[in-house]
C-alpha angles and dihedrals in degrees: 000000000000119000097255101040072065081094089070105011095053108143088180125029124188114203106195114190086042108166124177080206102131100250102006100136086226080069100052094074091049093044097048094040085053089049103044101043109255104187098195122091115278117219111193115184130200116129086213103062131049105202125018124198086342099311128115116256145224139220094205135003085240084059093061131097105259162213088108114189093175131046122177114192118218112167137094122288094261098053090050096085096058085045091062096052093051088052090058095036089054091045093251107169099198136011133185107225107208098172123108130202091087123105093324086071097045158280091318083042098052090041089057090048091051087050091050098045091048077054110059086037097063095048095044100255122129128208146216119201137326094219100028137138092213130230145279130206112200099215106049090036093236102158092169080176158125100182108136091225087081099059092058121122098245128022129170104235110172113137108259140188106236112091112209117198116180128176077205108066093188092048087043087057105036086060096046089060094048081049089054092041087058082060080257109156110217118200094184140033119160124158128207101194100192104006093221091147120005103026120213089251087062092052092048094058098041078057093056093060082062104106095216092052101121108169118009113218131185152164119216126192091171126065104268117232118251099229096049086050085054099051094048096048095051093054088083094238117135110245134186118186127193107206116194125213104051092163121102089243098101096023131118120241120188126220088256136082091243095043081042079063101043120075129175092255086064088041099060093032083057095048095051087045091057096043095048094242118139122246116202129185092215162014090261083054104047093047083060100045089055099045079061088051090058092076129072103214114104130196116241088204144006099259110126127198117194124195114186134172076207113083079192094043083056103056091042080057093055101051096043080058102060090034092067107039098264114128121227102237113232091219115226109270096249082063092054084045090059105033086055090064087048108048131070110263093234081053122086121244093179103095108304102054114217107197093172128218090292081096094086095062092039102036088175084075086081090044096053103035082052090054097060098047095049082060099049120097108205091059108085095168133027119209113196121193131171129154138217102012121156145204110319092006087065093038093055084047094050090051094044077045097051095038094050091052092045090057105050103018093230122143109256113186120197126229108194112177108190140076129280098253093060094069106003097182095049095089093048081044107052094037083061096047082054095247123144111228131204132182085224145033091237106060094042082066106049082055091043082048081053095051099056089044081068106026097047118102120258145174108226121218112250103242118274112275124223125279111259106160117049112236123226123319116265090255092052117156136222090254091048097044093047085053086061097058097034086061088047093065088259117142106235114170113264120259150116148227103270119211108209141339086292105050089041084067094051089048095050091048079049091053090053096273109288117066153155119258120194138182116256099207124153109241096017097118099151091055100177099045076062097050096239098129119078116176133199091031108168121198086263091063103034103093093051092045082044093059088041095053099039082057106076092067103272142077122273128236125207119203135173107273096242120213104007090177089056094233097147135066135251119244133171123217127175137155121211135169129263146182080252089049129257113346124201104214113190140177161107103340133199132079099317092060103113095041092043093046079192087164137132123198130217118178102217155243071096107224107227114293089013093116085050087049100056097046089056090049084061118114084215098047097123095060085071092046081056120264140192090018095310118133112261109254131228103271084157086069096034081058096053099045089058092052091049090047080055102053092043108063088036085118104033110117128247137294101034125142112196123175136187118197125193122022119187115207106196119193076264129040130348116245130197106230099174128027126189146169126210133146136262105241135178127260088246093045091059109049 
């Protein structure tokens, strides 16, 4: 048993602040361990009573008959301290602490957390909370709570598989007993309140080495820690996380175009992506994300079948397909052959199936057109919707359902529309056949869409590995930074410092006689409001373009003017830091960049295929595959470029901010015209 599995392993738990008071919330563990049959030793501790609820009492954890795996702290702010040193003093290896007036109340109340905290640290003990409601594993009947849910009259308590983690205790358990009202069976709620200690990402993964874990779920208020987030990806549970505080408010912006679009919201959406773990926007969300986590069966692609009795439920079904990402499998032709023998005339065997409601006088529709599907493999996930069914009608389609799953392992999801009293033992029906059910097609797919973003196979990023050569200086120029990336096989124009106006007219000859000059001033990162870019100079007007531009404090560059028939497209690419680490931001470039916010986000280092990956996520993707009769450009090489621009800021330390933009990508080749460096910085710092 670790320290912190304590939370659902613990053979001995120690209440301190017991109380027998009526009400008093130091009486609700003892009470619930008591009710629900807790087998381990109970330590209740109050020097001022002998004996509580019973059990024998004492005056300090350090009085008790150890060893003790489990303390639960009880008692005001000020007494927690003293607490805590019993706890070490006593060997305890982990304590929830319950009790509030830490740093949720304030700067004195976050410096006494941080006390306490140093404290228990230094004396091995761990700790969950402050301000915390505690936690409950199901099978061991640990219920190390006060949480009102279980005094309750009646509460399901059968040991599930689904594992629920929450900073918020009263929004944790508020969740687990809507779980338990959808007739969900968690296994595993534990809240962390503020984190100061264990955090609930830690807990979450401890939870994912549990064999029976079957889906991980959590809500974070704090920023996770990258490293955390990878171990737990890569445990091969299935985890959904709702994150609170999506808005900008609290966000991070960098002094760039590329770190301006990134915010710490995209940032962390683009690292769960990565990592395959589900994102959800709420609880409802979440609820429906988890009933899909119950099951075992897993998709091997993103190809959906629906069969419907519904000819609307069906088409529902289609477009929540393609609105979240699925794909509408086009079913192999021996698959239309027999479902045309199948299905009513006046039906629809083209996806989705439409069997008609002549399924309720011929319940072996469902069975046969099941069946096929089943077969057929170009079909990874069934969705199966029908509406207003009633008694034995359900029941025949919950058994054509369950048969058909049982046969081919495939994940079937369930759309019934229609309300509980139509069939009132579907829902206790389907959730023991092992099929997720949903009151709408919709929503089965967004769980279906769930399912793939877990189940889909990936090649995750090594960690990032420690800097070891320092990256360019803060005042680093256009011409040094486009050394860099020269040197890191990057294709940056030719093209040199010039000295004066003469020299200006010998480099252009040397650029093939038309360029680009720009102005090479520190600081100067926006280089064309300044007026320090001129296009199209020809040997004739360089001197004078030369003066102008040397002017303005700085040197001046001449490149080869790239593309002159505009036959590429503009992209932007940057890289800035953030609290999750350095983070690659690309997308359409030009002068619309920042109203388009046509952008995807990778936090680096990239895994293999991830730069392709994020062009084709573009809304504007298809203007690089050549659209409207424009020539296709080279996303191979776009690609490639954001991989090597990966790989080449990898050590450099932390706080840059390095854009490139743009970024022309030709039908052959991508090029790096402009090249800056600026620093991440905070919303505060910057007003």
């Amino acid at each position: 048993m670790s320290d912190i599995s304590a939370l659902w392993e613990a053979e001995s738990i120690a209440v301190i602040g017991a109380s027998e008071r009526p009400g008093a919330l130091g009486r609700k563990p003892l009470d619930y361990l008591l009710r629900y049959g807790y087998k381990g030793r109970i330590l209740p501790v109050n020097p001022r009573s002998p004996e509580i609820l019973g059990v024998p009492a004492y005056p300090s954890v350090k009085d008790a008959p150890g060893p003790v795996d489990l303390a639960l702290i009880m008692v005001s702010a000020e007494r927690v301290a003293g607490a805590v040193d019993d706890c070490v003093a006593a060997g305890v290896k982990l304590a929830v602490i319950a009790s509030s007036g830490f740093a949720e109340t304030g700067e004195e109340g976050a410096r006494l957390q941080d006390e306490i905290v140093a404290k228990a640290r230094a004396g091995g003990l761990r700790v969950i909370g402050p301000n915390c409601i505690g936690a409950v594993g199901y099978e061991n009947r640990v219920l190390a709570t006060f949480s009102p849910l279980f005094g309750a009259e009646s509460v399901p308590f059968e040991p599930g598989t689904l594992a629920f983690v929450s900073q918020s205790g009263a929004l944790g358990f508020g969740a687990a007993s809507l779980a338990l009202e959808r007739g969900l069976r968690p296994g595993w709620v534990v809240s962390t309140g503020n984190d100061a200690d264990v955090t609930a990402l830690e807990v979450l993964r401890e939870l994912a080495a549990v064999p029976e874990v079957t889906g991980l779920l959590g809500y974070l208020e704090d920023t996770p820690d990258i490293g955390t987030l990878r171990e737990l990806a890569g445990s091969g549970k299935p985890v959904a996380l709702l994150k609170s505080g999506r808005t900008e408010a609290g966000g991070r912006a960098a002094a760039s175009h590329t770190g301006a679009l990134a915010t710490d919201d995209r940032v962390l959406d683009a690292a769960l992506r990565g990592l395959g773990i589900v994102r959800v926007d709420d609880i409802d969300e979440l609820l429906d994300v988890a009933r899909v986590f119950e099951s075992d069966r897993r998709p091997t692609g993103n190809r959906v079948a629906v069969v419907t009795t519904s000819g609307g439920s069906g088409i529902l079904a289609a477009d929540a397909v393609e609105a979240h990402g699925l794909e509408l499998s086009a079913l192999e032709p021996r698959s239309k052959e027999a479902l045309a023998e199948i299905v009513p005339a006046f039906g629809a065997i083209d996806n989705p199936v439409d069997i008609t409601a002549t399924v309720l006088s011929d319940p072996s529709l469902f069975d046969r057109s099941l069946d096929v599907l089943i077969a057929d493999d170009t079909v990874d996930i069934i969705v199966a919707a029908f509406c207003v069914m009633a008694g034995p009608d359900v029941e025949k389609a919950v058994n054509a359902l369950s048969r058909a799953a049982e046969k081919g392992g495939k994940p079937i999801l369930v759309a019934r529309t229609g309300a509980d009293f139509l069939a009132p033992d579907a829902p206790r029906d389907l959730r023991e056949a092992g099929l997720p059910e949903y009151p709408t097609p919709a929503r089965a797919l967004r769980a279906a869409a769930a399912l793939w973003e877990v189940s889909r196979p990936r090649t995750l990023p090594d960690a990032p590995r420690p800097g070891t050569v320092p990256g360019p200086g803060a005042e680093a120029t256009e011409p040094e930074l486009k050394r860099l990336l020269a040197e890191a096989g990057i294709t940056v124009p030719k093209g040199r410092i010039a000295e004066d106006a003469e020299d200006a007219v010998r480099a252009v000859a040397e650029v093939g006689g038309t360029a680009v000059l720009k102005a090479v001033v520190p600081g100067l990162l926006h280089k064309t409001e300044a007026g320090g870019v001129e296009i199209g100079v020809t040997a004739a007007t360089a001197p004078e373009v030369h003066a102008r531009l040397a002017a303005l404090g700085g040197e001046v560059l001449v490149e080869e003017l790239v593309d002159p028939a505009g036959e590429g497209v503009e992209l932007i690419v940057g890289v800035h830091t953030t609290d999750l680490g350095p983070v690659l931001t690309a997308g359409l470039g030009g002068i619309f960049t920042e109203v388009l916010d046509d952008v995807g986000h990778r936090l680096l280092p990239l895994a293999p295929g991830e730069g392709a990956a994020l062009l084709s996520g573009l809304r504007g993707a298809r203007i690089l595959g050549g659209a409207r009769g424009r020539a296709a450009v080279d996303v191979e090489a776009a690609a490639d470029l954001l991989h090597k621009v990966g790989e080449l800021v990898q050590d450099w330390p932390a706080g840059f901010a390095l854009d490139l933009n743009p970024v022309r990508v030709l039908p052959r080749g991508a090029v790096v015209l402009d090249a800056a460096l600026g620093h991440t910085v905070s919303e505060e710092a910057g007003r």
